[in-house]
C-alpha positions as CSV (number, residue, x, y, z in Angstrom):
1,X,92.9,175.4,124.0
2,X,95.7,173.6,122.2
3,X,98.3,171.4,124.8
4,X,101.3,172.5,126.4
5,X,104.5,170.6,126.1
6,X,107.5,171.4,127.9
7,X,110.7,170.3,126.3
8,X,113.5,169.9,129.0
9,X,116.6,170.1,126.9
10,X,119.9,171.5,127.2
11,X,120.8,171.6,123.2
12,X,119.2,174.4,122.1
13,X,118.7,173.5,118.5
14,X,117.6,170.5,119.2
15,X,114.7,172.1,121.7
16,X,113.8,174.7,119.0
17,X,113.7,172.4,116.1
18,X,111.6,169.8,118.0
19,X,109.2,173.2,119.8
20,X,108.8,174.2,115.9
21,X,107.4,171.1,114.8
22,X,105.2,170.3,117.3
23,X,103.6,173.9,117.3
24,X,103.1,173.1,113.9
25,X,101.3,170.4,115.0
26,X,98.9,172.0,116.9
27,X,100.8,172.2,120.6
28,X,101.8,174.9,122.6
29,X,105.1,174.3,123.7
30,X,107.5,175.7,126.4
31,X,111.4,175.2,127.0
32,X,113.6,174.9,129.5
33,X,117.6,174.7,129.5
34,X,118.3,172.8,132.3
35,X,116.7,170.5,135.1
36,X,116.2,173.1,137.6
37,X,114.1,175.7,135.5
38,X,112.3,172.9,134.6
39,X,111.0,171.4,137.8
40,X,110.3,175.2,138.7
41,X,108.1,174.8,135.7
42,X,106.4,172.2,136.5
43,X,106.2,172.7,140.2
44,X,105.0,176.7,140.1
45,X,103.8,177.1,136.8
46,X,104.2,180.8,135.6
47,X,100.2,180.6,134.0
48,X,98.8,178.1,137.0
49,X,98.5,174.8,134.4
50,X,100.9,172.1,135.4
51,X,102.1,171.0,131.4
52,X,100.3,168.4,129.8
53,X,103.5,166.3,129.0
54,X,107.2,166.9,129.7
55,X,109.6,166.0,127.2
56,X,112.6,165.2,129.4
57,X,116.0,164.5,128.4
58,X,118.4,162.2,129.9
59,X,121.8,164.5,129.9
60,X,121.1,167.3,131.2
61,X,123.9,169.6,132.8
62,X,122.6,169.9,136.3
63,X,120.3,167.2,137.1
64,X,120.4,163.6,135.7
65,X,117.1,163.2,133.9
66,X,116.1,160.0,135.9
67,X,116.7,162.1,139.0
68,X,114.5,164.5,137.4
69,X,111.5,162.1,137.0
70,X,111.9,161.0,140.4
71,X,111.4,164.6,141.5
72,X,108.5,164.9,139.2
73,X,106.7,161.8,140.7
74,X,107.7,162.8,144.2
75,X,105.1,166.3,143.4
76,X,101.9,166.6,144.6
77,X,99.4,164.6,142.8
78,X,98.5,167.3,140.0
79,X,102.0,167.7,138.9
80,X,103.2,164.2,139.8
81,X,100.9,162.7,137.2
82,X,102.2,164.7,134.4
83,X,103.0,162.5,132.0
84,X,107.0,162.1,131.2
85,X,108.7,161.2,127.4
86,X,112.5,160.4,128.0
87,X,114.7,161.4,125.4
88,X,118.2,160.1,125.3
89,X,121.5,159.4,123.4
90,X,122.2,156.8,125.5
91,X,121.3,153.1,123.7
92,X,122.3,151.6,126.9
93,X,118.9,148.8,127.3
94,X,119.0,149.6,131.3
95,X,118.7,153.7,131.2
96,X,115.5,152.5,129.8
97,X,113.9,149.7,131.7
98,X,115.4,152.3,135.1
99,X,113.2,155.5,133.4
100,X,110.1,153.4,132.8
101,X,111.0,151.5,136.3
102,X,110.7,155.1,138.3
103,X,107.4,157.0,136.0
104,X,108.5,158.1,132.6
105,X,105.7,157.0,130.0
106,X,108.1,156.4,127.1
107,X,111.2,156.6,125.9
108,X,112.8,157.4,122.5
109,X,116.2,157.3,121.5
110,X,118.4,160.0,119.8
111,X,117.8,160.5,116.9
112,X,115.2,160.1,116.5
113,X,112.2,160.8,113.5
114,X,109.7,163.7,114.5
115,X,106.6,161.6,112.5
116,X,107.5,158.9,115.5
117,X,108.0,161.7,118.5
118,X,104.5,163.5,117.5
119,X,103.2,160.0,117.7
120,X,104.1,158.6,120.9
121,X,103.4,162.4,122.2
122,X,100.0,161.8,120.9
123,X,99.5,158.2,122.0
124,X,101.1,159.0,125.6
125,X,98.3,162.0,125.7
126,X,95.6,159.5,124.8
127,X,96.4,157.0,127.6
128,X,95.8,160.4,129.7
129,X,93.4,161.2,128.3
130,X,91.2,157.9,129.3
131,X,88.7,158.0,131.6
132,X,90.2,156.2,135.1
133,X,87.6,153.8,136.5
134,X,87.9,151.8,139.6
135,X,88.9,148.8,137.9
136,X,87.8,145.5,139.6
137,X,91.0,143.6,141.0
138,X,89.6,140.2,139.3
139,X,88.3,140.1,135.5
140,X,85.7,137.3,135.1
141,X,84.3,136.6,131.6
142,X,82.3,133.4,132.5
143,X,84.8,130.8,133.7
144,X,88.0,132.8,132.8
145,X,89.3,134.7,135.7
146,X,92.4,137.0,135.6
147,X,93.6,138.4,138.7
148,X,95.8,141.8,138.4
149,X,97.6,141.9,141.6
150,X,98.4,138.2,141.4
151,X,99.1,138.0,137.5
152,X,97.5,135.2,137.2
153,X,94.6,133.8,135.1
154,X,92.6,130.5,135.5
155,X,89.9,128.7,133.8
156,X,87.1,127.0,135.3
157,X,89.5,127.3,138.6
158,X,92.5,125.7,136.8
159,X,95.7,128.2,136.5
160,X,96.8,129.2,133.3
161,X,100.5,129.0,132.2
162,X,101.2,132.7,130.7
163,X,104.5,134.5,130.9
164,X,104.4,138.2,131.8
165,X,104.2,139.4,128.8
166,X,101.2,137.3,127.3
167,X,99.6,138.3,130.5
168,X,100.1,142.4,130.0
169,X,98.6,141.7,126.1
170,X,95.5,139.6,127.7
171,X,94.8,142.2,130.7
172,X,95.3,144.7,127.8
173,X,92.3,142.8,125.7
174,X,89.9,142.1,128.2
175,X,90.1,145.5,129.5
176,X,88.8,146.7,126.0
177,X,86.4,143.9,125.9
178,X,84.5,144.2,122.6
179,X,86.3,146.7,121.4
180,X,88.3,145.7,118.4
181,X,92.0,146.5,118.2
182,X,95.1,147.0,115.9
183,X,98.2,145.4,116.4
184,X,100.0,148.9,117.7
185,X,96.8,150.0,119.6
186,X,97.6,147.4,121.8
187,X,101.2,147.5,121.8
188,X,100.5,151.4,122.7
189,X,98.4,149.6,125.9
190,X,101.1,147.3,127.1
191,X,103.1,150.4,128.1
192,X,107.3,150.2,128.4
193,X,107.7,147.1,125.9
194,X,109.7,147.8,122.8
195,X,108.0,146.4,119.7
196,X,108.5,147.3,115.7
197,X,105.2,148.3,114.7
198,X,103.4,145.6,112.6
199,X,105.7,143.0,114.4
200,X,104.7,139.4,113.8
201,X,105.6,138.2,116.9
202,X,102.5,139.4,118.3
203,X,100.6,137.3,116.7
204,X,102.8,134.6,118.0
205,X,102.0,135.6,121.6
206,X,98.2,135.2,120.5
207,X,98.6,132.0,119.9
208,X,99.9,130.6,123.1
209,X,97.2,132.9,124.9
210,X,94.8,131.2,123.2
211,X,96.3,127.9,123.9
212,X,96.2,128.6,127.5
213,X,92.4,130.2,128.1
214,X,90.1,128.7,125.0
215,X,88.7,125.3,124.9
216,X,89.6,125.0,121.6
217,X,92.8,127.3,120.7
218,X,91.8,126.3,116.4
219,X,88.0,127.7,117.3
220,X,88.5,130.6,119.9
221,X,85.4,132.0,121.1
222,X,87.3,134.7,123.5
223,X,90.2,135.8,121.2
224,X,88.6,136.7,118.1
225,X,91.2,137.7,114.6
226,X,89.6,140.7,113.3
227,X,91.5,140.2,109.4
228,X,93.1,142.9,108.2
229,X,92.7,144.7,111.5
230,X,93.6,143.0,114.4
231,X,92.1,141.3,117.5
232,X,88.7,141.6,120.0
233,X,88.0,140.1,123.0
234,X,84.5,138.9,123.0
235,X,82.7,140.0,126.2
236,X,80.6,136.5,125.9
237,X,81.0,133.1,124.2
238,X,78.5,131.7,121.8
């Protein structure tokens, strides 16, 4: 059974031009006008299936679209997990850190590309799409420790000087331990931050993780450059 996206929109051709290209993609795909027949949609779904992801605009003509995610999260648990991709004229930098802030899963400016809105769709569906485990508070790989609800890190009992950032893209690593990642698989796992894909400056923030947690930053053992793909972090050290 394909997906079903629901595209809260109050432009019309904009709804059916983005509803036509994702059904083309493989998606079954729902609209509504404006904010109320959309939480009615998502709150008592006409077929009993809560939508897989809402598509949720930012100007609507009833309901602000941040009020409307608020709403959504404030659902019972089946439909207050449904995932939430803001769509917005607005450039303003804050309407954006406030959606992510309160639930949405991503935002994307208008206008926008379609290529790029299937693909956050599809990468917002694959976080989803994970399976949840009871992930331990503390991460210890032999004498490296990083602790989640602290956001902090320390080796051999020594804290680590990482900014927030570098700490989301290490917690984003380890939790893949082994696993070996591209440069936009794991800016797709630090969720909310804005990065070009292919950007450099990740490579930068490698770096000065490595110069915080590895003996020898020129000779990692933990951070490991996959070339020509990207990184892994090695579960064990030679």
């Amino acid at each position: 059974m394909s997906q079903h996206l629901l595209i809260i929109e109050d432009d019309a051709r904009l709804a059916s031009m983005v509803a036509q290209y994702l059904q083309q993609s493989g998606y079954t795909v729902s609209h509504a006008g404006d904010a109320a027949s959309g939480l009615d949609q998502i709150s008592a779904p006409a077929a009993g299936k809560v939508p897989d992801l809402v598509i949720l605009d930012l100007m609507l003509p009833d309901i602000d679209g941040l009020e409307v995610c608020r709403r959504i999260r404030a659902l019972p648990a089946a439909q207050a997990q449904t995932p939430v991709l803001m769509l917005t004229a607005k450039g303003d930098p804050m309407d954006r850190i406030i959606g992510l802030e309160i639930g949405a899963d991503d935002y994307l400016p208008k206008p926008f590309e379609p290529r790029e809105l299937l693909a956050r769709i599809r990468a917002v569906l694959r976080r989803k799409g994970e399976v949840p485990t009871t992930a331990p508070t503390v991460l210890r790989f032999g004498a490296l420790e990083i602790d989640r609800d602290s956001r902090t890190v320390s080796v051999q009992g020594a804290p680590s000087d990482l900014t927030s950032y570098q700490f989301d893209l290490l917690v984003a690593l380890a939790e893949r331990a082994g696993r070996v990642l591209t440069r936009d698989q794991i800016m797709e796992a630090v969720r909310g931050r804005e990065l070009e894909a292919f950007d450099r400056s990740i490579d930068v923030h490698m770096g000065r993780i490595r110069a915080a947690i590895e003996v020898d930053p020129k000779d990692p053992k933990r951070i490991l450059t996959v070339r020509g793909v990207g990184y892994v972090f090695a579960r064990q050290q030679d």
